[in-house]
C-alpha positions in Angstrom: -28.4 -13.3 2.1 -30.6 -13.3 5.2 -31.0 -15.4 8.2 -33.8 -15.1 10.1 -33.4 -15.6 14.3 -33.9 -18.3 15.9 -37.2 -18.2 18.5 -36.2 -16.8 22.1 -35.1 -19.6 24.6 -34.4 -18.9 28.2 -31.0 -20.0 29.6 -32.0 -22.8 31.1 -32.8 -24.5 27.6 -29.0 -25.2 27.4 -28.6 -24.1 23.5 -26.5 -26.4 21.6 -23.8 -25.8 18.5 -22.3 -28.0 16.7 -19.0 -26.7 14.9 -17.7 -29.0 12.0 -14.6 -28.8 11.5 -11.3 -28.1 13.8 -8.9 -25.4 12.0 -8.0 -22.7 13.1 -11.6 -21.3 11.6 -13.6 -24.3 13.4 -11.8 -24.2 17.0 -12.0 -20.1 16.7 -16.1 -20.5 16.5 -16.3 -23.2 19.2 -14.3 -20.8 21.5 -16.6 -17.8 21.1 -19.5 -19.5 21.2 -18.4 -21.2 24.4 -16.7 -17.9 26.0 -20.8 -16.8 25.3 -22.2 -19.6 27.6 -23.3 -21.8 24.5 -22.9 -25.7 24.6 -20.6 -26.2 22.0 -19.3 -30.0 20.2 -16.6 -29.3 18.1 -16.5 -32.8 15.3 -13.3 -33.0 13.5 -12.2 -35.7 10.6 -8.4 -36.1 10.9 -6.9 -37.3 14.1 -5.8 -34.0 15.3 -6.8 -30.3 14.9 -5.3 -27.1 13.2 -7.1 -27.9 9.9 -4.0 -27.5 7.5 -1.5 -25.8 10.3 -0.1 -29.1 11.8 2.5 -31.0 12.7 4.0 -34.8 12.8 6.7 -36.6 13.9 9.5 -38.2 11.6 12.9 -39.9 12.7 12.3 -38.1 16.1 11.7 -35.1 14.7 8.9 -32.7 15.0 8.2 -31.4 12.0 5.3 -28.8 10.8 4.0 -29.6 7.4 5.0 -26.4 6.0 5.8 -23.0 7.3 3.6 -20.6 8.9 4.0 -16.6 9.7 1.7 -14.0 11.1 2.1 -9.8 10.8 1.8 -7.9 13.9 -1.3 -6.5 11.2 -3.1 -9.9 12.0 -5.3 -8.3 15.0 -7.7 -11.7 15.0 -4.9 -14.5 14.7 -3.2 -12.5 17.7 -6.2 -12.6 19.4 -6.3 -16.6 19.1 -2.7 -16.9 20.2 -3.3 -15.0 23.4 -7.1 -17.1 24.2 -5.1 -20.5 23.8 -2.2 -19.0 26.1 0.6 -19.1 23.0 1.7 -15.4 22.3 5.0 -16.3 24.0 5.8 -19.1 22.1 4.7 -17.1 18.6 7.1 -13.7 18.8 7.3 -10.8 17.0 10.4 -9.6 15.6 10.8 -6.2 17.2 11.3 -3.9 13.7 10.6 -5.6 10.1 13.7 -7.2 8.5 13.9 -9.3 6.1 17.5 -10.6 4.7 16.8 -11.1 0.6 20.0 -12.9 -1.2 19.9 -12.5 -5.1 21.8 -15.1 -7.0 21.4 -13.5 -9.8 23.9 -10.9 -10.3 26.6 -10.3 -12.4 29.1 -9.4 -9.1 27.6 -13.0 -8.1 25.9 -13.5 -4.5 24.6 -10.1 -3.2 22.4 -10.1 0.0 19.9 -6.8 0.7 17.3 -6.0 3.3 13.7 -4.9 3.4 13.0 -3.5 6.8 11.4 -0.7 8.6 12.6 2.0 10.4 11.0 3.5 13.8 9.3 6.4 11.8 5.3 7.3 10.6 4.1 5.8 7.5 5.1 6.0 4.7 8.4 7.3 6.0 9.2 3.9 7.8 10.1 2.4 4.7 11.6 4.8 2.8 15.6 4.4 3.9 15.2 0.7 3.4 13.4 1.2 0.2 16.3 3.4 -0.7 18.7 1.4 0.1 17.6 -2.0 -1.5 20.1 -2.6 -3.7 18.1 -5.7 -5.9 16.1 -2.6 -7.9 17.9 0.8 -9.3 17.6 4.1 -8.3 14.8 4.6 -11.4 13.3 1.6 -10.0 13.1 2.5 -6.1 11.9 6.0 -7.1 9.1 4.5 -9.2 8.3 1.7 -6.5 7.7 5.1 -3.9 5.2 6.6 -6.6 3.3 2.9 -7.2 3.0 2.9 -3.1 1.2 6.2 -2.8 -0.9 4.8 -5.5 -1.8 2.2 -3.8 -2.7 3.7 -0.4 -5.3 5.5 -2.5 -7.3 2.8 -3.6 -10.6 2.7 -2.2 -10.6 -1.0 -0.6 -14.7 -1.1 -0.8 -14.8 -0.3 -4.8 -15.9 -3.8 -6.1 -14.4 -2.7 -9.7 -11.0 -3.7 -7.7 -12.0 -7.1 -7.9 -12.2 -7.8 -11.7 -8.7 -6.4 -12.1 -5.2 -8.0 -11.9 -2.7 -7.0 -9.6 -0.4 -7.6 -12.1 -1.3 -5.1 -14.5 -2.0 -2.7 -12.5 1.6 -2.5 -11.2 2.9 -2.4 -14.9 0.4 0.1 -15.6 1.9 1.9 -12.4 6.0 2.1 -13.8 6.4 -1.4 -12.1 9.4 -3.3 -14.3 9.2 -7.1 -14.7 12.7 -6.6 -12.1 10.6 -4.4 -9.8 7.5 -6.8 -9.7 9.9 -10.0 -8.9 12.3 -8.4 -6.3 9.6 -6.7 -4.7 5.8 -6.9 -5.2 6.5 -11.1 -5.9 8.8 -11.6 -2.8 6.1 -10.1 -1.0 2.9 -11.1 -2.2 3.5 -14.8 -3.3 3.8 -16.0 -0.1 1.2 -13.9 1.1 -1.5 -14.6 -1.8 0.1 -18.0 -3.1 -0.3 -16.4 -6.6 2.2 -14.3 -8.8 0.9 -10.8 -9.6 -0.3 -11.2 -13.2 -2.8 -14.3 -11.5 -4.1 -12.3 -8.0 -6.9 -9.7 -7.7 -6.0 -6.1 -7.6 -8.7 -6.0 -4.6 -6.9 -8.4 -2.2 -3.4 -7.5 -2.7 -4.1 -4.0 -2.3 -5.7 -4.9 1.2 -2.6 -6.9 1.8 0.1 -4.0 0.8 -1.9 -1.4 2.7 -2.6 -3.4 5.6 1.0 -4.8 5.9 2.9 -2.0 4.8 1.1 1.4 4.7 -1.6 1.3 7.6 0.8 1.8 10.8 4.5 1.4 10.8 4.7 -1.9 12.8 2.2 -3.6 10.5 4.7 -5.7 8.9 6.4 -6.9 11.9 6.4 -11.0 11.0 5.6 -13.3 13.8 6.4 -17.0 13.6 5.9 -20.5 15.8 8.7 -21.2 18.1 7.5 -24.5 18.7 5.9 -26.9 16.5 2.5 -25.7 15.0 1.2 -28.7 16.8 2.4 -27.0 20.2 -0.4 -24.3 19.6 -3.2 -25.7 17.1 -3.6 -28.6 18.8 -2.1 -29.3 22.0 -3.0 -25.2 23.5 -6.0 -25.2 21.5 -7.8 -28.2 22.7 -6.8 -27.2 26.5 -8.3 -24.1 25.8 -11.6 -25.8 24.2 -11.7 -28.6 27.3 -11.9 -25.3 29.6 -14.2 -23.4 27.7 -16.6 -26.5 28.1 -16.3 -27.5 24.6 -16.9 -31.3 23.9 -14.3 -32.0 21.2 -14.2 -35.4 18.8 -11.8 -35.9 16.5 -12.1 -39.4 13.9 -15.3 -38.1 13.4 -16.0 -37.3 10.3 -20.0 -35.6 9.4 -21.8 -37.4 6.3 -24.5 -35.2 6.0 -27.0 -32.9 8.4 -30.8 -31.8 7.9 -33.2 -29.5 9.7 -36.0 -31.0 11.7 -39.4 -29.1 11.3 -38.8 -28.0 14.6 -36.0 -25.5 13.5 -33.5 -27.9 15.2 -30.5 -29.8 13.3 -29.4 -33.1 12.6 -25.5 -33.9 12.2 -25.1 -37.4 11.2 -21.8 -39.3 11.5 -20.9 -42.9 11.2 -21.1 -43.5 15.2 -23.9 -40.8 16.3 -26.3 -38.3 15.3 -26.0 -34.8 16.6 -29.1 -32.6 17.5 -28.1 -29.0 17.6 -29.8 -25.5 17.7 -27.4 -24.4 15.5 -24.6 -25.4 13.2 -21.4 -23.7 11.9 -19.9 -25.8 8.9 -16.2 -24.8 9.0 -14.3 -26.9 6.3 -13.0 -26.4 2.9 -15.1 -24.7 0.2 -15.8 -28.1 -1.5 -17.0 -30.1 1.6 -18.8 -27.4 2.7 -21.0 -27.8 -0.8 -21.4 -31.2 -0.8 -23.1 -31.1 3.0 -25.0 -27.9 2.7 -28.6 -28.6 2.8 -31.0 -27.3 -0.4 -32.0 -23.9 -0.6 -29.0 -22.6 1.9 -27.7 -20.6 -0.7 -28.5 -18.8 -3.5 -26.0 -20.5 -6.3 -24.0 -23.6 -4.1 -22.1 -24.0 -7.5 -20.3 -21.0 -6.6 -18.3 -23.1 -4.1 -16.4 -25.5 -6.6 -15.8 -22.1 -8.4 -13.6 -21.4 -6.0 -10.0 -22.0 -7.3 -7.0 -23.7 -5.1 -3.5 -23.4 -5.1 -0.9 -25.2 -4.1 2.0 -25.1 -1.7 5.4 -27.2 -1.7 7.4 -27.2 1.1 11.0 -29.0 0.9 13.1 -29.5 4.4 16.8 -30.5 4.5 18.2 -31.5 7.4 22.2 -30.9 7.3 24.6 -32.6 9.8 26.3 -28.7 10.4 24.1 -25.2 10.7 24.8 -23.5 7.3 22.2 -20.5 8.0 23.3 -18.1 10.6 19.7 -16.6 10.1 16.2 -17.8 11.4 14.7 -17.2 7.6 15.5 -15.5 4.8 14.0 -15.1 1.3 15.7 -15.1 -2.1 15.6 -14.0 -5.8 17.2 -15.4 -8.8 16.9 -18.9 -7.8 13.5 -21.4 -7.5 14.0 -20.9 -3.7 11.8 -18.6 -2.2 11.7 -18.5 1.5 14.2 -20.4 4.0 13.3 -21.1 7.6 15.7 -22.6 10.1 13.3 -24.9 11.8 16.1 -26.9 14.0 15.0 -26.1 17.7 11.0 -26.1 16.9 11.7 -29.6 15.5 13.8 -30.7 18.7 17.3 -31.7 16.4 19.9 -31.5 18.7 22.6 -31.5 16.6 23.1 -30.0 12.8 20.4 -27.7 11.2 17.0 -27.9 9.9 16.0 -26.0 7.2 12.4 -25.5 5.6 11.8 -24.2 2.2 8.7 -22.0 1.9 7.2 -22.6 -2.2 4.3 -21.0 -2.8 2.4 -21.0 -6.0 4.3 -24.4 -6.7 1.6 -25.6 -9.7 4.5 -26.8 -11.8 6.5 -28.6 -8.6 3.3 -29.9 -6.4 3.8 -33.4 -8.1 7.4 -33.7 -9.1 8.9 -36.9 -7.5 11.0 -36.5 -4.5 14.0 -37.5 -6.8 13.8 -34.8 -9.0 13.0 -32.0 -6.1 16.2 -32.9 -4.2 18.5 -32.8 -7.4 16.8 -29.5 -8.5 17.1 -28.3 -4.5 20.4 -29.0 -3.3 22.4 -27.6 -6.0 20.3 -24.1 -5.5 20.9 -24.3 -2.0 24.4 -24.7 -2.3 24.7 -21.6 -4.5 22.1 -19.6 -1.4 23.4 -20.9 1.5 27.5 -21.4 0.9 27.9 -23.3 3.9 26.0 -26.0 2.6 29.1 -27.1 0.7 30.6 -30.0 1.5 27.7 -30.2 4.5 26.1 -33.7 4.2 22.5 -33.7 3.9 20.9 -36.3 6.5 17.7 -35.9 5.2 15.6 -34.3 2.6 11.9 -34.7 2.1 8.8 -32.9 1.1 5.5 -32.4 1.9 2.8 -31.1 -0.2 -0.2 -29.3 0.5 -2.2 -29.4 -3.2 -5.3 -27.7 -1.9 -3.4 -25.3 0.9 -5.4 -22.1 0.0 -7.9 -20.8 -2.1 -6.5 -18.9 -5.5 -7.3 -15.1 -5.4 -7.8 -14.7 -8.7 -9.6 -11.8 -10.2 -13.4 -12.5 -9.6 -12.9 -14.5 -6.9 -14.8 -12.0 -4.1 -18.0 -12.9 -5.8 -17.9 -16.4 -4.9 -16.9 -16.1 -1.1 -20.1 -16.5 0.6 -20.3 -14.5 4.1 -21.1 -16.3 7.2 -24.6 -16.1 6.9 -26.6 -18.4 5.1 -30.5 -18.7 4.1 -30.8 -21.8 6.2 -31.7 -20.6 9.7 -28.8 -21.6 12.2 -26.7 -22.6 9.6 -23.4 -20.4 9.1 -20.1 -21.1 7.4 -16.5 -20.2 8.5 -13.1 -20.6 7.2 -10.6 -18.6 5.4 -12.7 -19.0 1.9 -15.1 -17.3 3.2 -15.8 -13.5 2.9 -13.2 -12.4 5.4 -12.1 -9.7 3.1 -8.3 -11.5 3.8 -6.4 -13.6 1.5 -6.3 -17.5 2.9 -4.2 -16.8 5.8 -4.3 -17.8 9.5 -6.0 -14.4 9.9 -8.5 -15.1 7.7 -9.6 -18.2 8.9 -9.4 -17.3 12.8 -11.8 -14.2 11.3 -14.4 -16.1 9.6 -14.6 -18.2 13.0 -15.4 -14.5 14.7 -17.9 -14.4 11.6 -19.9 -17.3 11.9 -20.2 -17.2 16.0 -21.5 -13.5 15.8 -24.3 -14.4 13.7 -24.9 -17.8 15.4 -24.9 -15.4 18.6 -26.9 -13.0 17.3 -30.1 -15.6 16.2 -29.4 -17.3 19.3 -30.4 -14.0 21.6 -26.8 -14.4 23.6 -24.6 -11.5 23.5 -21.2 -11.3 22.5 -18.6 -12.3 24.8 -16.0 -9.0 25.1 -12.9 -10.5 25.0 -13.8 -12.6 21.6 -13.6 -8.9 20.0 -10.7 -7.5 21.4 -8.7 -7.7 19.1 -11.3 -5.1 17.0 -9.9 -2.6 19.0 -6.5 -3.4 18.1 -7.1 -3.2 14.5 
C-alpha cells in the first residue's frame, strides 16, 4: 500500500495529529509523535486509558481486569515502561522460572519447573528441559529435536502462515502429553489459542523469540502495582509533559479529508482539524471509521477473528500461595497470580486466574464458574482448604485479542494506508507479534514513523531505542 507525503511545511506551521484511541498502541503514537515536536490530541472513548490493560476499584480493592506479563524479549513494551518512568514498578525476574503443578498424576499432586540456566542458547534450557518431570525421557529428548526444528524456520517464508502450529508439532514427534505440558502451557497464554487453532508463522516467532534468540529472552516481567498505576496514571503524566492534549469521554463518529489534504475528526462536542490522523482502535472500529478508498479490501478487517479471555479472582481470608504465580496442567486452571499487594488487601490473599482461550467459559454465569473454580483450586493450592473465600468474581474480556489463526497475516494491514496522513496502529495490525503489549506499543512505533516520515520531521532517537536492544 502506498502513502504519498504530505507537502513540506516549515516549523512554524505548528503540524497537528490527532491519535484516536488511548491503549497502549494509541498513547505509544501520541508519545513519539510529540518527543518529534508534533502537536499531538490524543481522543479516547472510555473514561480512562490503557485500551484493554486497566484497572478499577471494587470493595476497596484495586483490581486489574485481568493479568498482564511482558518477556525481557519485549524490546518496544520495555521501551514504554522506561518513557512513562515505570520500569521499577514492572520487574523482571532475574533467571526464567516458572513453578508448573500437574494434578494429574497417578502419585497425585506433583510440582516441576521450567526455567533457564545462565548458559548460551540452546544450552540454557537444556538441564531444565531435562529435568521436567510432566514429559518422559522419550518425550524430553523429542521436545530437544522439535526445538532445533524450530529455530530453523525461516520467520519471512509466507507458506508459514497457512499452516497450523499444531500439526506441525505432531508432525515433529510432539505427543498430545508433550503439546499440553509444554507447547500449550506456553503458547496459550501467549497466543490465546491452542496449537491445533494458531499459525505456524506466529508461534514460531514467539518460541524463537522467547526461548531460542538469547538466553534471557524468556525472563517474564509483571506489574507490581495496578495496571492502572502505569497505563493510565504514568502514562498520561508522561503525555501532559510531552505536550500532548489528552480527552477522554470522547468518543470519534466519523473523520473526512478536506480537499486541502487536511482532516476532519468529528465528535459529539467538537470537530478536529488535523494534518494527520493515526486511528488506533480495535480492527472493527477501525473499519467502520476508515474513509473510502483507504484500503484496498476494508472487509479484511471484520475477517479478523477474536478470542476471548476469562479471568476469575478469589480473594481468601489466609495466603494459600507461597508463590507470586504459577501455572498448572491437569486441571481447567491455567495460570495463578497472587495479586494481594498490587490490589492494596491488607490482610488474606488475592489470587487471579489467568484463562486464555476461554470460548467455552467466556459466558458461563458467575454461579457455575465459582462451583467449577473452587473445587480445582482446592486440589492446586492445598491451603485453600478450609480457607474461606471472601470473595470471588470474574471479569471477562470477549474481544481481548485478535485469533492467530492460520491465514490471519494476510488480513493485518501495516501502518500505512492509501489515504494520505491516515495510518493505523494497534496490536492487530502487521506488527509481526501476536496481540500482546509488545505488539500494540510496536504498531504505535509503526504508525508515528510513517506519520513522521510524510510529515518531513525526523525521528526522535530515543522513540527507537529499544531497536538496538532487540
Amino acid at each position: 500500500m502506498s502513502d504519498e507525503a504530505l507537502p513540506h511545511v516549515p516549523d512554524s506551521a505548528g503540524r497537528h495529529t490527532v491519535v484516536v484511541g488511548g491503549g497502549l498502541a494509541g498513547i505509544t503514537a501520541a508519545l513519539a509523535l510529540a518527543d518529534a515536536g508534533v502537536r499531538v490530541t490524543l481522543l479516547e472513548g472510555r473514561p480512562r486509558l490503557g485500551g484493554l490493560a486497566f484497572s478499577f476499584r471494587r470493595d476497596g480493592l484495586t483490581v486489574d481486569n485481568g493479568q498482564h506479563v511482558y518477556l525481557r524479549c519485549c524490546t518496544a513494551y520495555r521501551w514504554f515502561l522506561d518513557r512513562v518512568d515505570a520500569t521499577a514498578l514492572a520487574p523482571l525476574q532475574e533467571r526464567l522460572d516458572v513453578p508448573v503443578v500437574d494434578l494429574d498424576r497417578p502419585a497425585g499432586r506433583r510440582l516441576g519447573r521450567i526455567r533457564r540456566d545462565a548458559l548460551p542458547v540452546p544450552l540454557h534450557l537444556g538441564r531444565g528441559i531435562a529435568a521436567y518431570p510432566h514429559l518422559s525421557l522419550a518425550e524430553r529428548a523429542r521436545v530437544g529435536r522439535a526445538a532445533l526444528a524450530l529455530k530453523a524456520l525461516d520467520l519471512t517464508d509466507p507458506a508459514l502462515d497457512d499452516q497450523d502450529f499444531g500439526t506441525w508439532l505432531a508432525a515433529h514427534g510432539q505427543s498430545p502429553r508433550a503439546v499440553e505440558a509444554l507447547w500449550d502451557l506456553v503458547g496459550v497464554a501467549t497466543l490465546n489459542a491452542v496449537a491445533g487453532d494458531t499459525s505456524l508463522a506466529l508461534a514460531a516467532m514467539v518460541f524463537k523469540t522467547g526461548l531460542l534468540s538469547e538466553a534471557g529472552a524468556a525472563d517474564i516481567g509483571w506489574a507490581h502495582v495496578p495496571l492502572g498505576d502505569l497505563h493510565d496514571g504514568l502514562a498520561r503524566k508522561a503525555l501532559d509533559a510531552a505536550g500532548v492534549r489528552t480527552e477522554t469521554r470522547t468518543r470519534v463518529a466519523s473523520l473526512d479529508r478536506e480537499p486541502d489534504g487536511t482532516w476532519r475528526v468529528h465528535t459529539p462536542g467538537e470537530t478536529f482539524t488535523a494534518d494527520a490522523v493515526v486511528l488506533a482502535v480495535p480492527q472493527r472500529e477501525t473499519h467502520d471509521l476508515l474513509p473510502d478508498g483507504a484500503l484496498d479490501a476494508p472487509g479484511r478487517l471484520l475477517e479478523i477473528g477474536t478470542a476471548p479471555i476469562l479471568n476469575v479472582h478469589v480473594v481468601y481470608d489466609r495466603k494459600v500461595l507461597d508463590a507470586p504465580f504459577l501455572a498448572a496442567l491437569g486441571t481447567p486452571v491455567q495460570w495463578v497470580f497472587d495479586r494481594t499487594a498490587a490490589s492494596g488487601l491488607t490482610e488474606g490473599q488475592y489470587l487471579a486466574l489467568s484463562q486464555s482461550a476461554a470460548q467455552d467459559e467466556i459466558d458461563a454465569p458467575v454461579a457455575e464458574l465459582r462451583e467449577r473454580y473452587l473445587p480445582e483450586l482446592e486440589r492446586l493450592l492445598p491451603h485453600t482448604r478450609g480457607a474461606q473465600v471472601r470473595d470471588f468474581f470474574v471479569t471477562r474480556e470477549r474481544t481481548a485479542t485478535f485469533a492467530p489463526a492460520p491465514g490471519v497475516a494476510r488480513l493485518r494491514p501495516g501502518a500505512r494506508t492509501k489515504s494520505p496522513g491516515l495510518y493505523l496502529a494497534g496490536a492487530w495490525t502487521a506488527t509481526g507479534w501476536p496481540a500482546t503489549m509488545e505488539s500494540a506499543v510496536r504498531s504505535g512505533v509503526n504508525a508515528a514513523d510513517a506519520a513522521l516520515d510524510a510529515l518531513g520531521r525526523p525521528r526522535p532517537r530515543r522513540l527507537f531505542a529499544f531497536e538496538e536492544a532487540a
